[in-house]
C-alpha positions as CSV (number, residue, x, y, z in Angstrom):
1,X,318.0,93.8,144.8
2,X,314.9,91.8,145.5
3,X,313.9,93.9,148.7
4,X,314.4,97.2,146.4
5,X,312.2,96.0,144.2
6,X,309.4,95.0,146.4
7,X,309.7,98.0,148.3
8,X,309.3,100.0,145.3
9,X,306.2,97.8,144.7
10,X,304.7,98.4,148.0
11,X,305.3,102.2,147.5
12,X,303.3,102.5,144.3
13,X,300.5,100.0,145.6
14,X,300.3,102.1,148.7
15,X,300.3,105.2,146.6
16,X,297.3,103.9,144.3
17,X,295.4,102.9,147.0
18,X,295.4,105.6,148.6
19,X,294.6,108.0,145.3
20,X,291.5,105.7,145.1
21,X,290.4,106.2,148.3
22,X,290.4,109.7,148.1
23,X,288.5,109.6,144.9
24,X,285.7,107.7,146.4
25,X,285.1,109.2,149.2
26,X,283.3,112.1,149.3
27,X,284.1,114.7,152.1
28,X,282.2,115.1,154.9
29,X,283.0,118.5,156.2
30,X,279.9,120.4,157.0
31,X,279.0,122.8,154.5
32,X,281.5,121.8,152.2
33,X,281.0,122.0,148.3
34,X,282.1,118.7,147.8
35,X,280.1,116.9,150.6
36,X,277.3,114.7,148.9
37,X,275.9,113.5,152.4
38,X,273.1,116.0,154.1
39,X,275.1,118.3,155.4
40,X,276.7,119.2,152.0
41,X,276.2,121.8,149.5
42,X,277.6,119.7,146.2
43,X,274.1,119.0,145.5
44,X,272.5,122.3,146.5
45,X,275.5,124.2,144.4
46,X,274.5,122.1,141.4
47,X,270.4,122.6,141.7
48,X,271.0,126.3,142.1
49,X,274.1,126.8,139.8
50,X,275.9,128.4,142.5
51,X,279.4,128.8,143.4
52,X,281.5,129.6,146.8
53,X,283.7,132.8,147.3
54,X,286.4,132.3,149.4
55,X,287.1,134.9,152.0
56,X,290.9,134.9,152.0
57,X,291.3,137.7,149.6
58,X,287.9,139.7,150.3
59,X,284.6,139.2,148.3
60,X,284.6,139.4,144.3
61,X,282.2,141.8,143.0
62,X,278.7,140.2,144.1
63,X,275.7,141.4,141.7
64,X,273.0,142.8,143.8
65,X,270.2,140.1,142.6
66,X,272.0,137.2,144.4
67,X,271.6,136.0,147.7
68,X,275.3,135.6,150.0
69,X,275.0,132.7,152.1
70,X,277.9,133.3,155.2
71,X,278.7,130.5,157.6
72,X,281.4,132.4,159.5
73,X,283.9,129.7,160.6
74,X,286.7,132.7,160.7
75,X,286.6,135.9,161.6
76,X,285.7,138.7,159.3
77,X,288.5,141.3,158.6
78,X,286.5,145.3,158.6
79,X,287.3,145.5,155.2
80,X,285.1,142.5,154.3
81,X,282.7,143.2,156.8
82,X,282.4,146.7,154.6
83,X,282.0,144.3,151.8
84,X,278.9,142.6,153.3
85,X,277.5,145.7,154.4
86,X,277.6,147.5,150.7
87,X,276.0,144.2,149.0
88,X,273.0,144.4,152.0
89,X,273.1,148.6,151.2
90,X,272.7,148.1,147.0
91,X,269.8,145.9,148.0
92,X,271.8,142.2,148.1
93,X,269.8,139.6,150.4
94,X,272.6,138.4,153.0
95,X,271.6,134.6,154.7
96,X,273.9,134.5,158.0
97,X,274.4,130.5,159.2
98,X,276.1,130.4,162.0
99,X,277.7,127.3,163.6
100,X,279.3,128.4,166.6
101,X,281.6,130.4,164.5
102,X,281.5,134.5,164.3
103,X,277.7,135.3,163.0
104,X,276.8,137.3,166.0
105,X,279.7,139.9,165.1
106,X,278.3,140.0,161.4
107,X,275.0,140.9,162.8
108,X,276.7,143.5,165.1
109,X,278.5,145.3,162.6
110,X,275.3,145.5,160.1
111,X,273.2,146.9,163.2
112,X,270.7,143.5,163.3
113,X,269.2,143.6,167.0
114,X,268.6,139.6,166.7
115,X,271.5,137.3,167.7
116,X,272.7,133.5,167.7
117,X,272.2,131.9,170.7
118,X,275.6,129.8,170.9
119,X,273.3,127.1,171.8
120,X,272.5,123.9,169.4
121,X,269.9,124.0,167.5
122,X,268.3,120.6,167.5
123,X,266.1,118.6,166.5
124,X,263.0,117.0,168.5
125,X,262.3,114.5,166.7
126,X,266.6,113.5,166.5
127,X,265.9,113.0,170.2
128,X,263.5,110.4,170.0
């Protein structure tokens, strides 16, 4: 009975430790709303009161006054490349970040001559 016990015991200690390190640390996926390190938005979504659409079911209706920040990890069905297109068309500003992901066929479908390089963009100074 003993070993259930302490089993049991090293279950639920195992279990709060674990809860507690997930609370504590912050992710650190790039671009991530919850990210607090530099490559974050937590605190950029707070300073600008913004908040992140997720592409899985298409855009929500996007007043034209806003700015749409894309980073394209996934590829963009037509239908919600249609969707970016019509918010550019009724005068929306698009900002396309691209990190290796599908930005260049964003830009090809809205008829933008510039493109990503595919190359890292980096900094001098980093090389030091």
């Amino acid at each position: 009975m003993k070993i259930h016990h302490a089993l049991i015991i090293t279950i639920l200690i195992t279990f709060i430790i674990s809860l507690m390190c997930v609370s504590l640390f912050p992710s650190v996926q790039a671009f991530m709303q919850y990210n607090t390190l530099w490559n974050g938005l937590r605190h950029s979504l707070n300073a600008l009161n913004a908040n992140t659409v997720d592409t899985s079911n298409g855009f929500p209706q996007i007043d034209s006054n806003n700015v749409l920040v894309c980073i394209p990890y996934l590829q963009y069905s037509d239908s919600e490349l249609e969707q970016l297109k019509d918010f550019v068309n009724s005068g929306g500003t698009l900002m396309v970040m691209d990190d290796f992901g599908f930005g260049n066929d964003i830009l090809t479908y809205l008829g933008i001559g510039c493109r990503f390089s595919g190359a890292p963009l980096l900094d001098p100074a980093i090389l030091l």
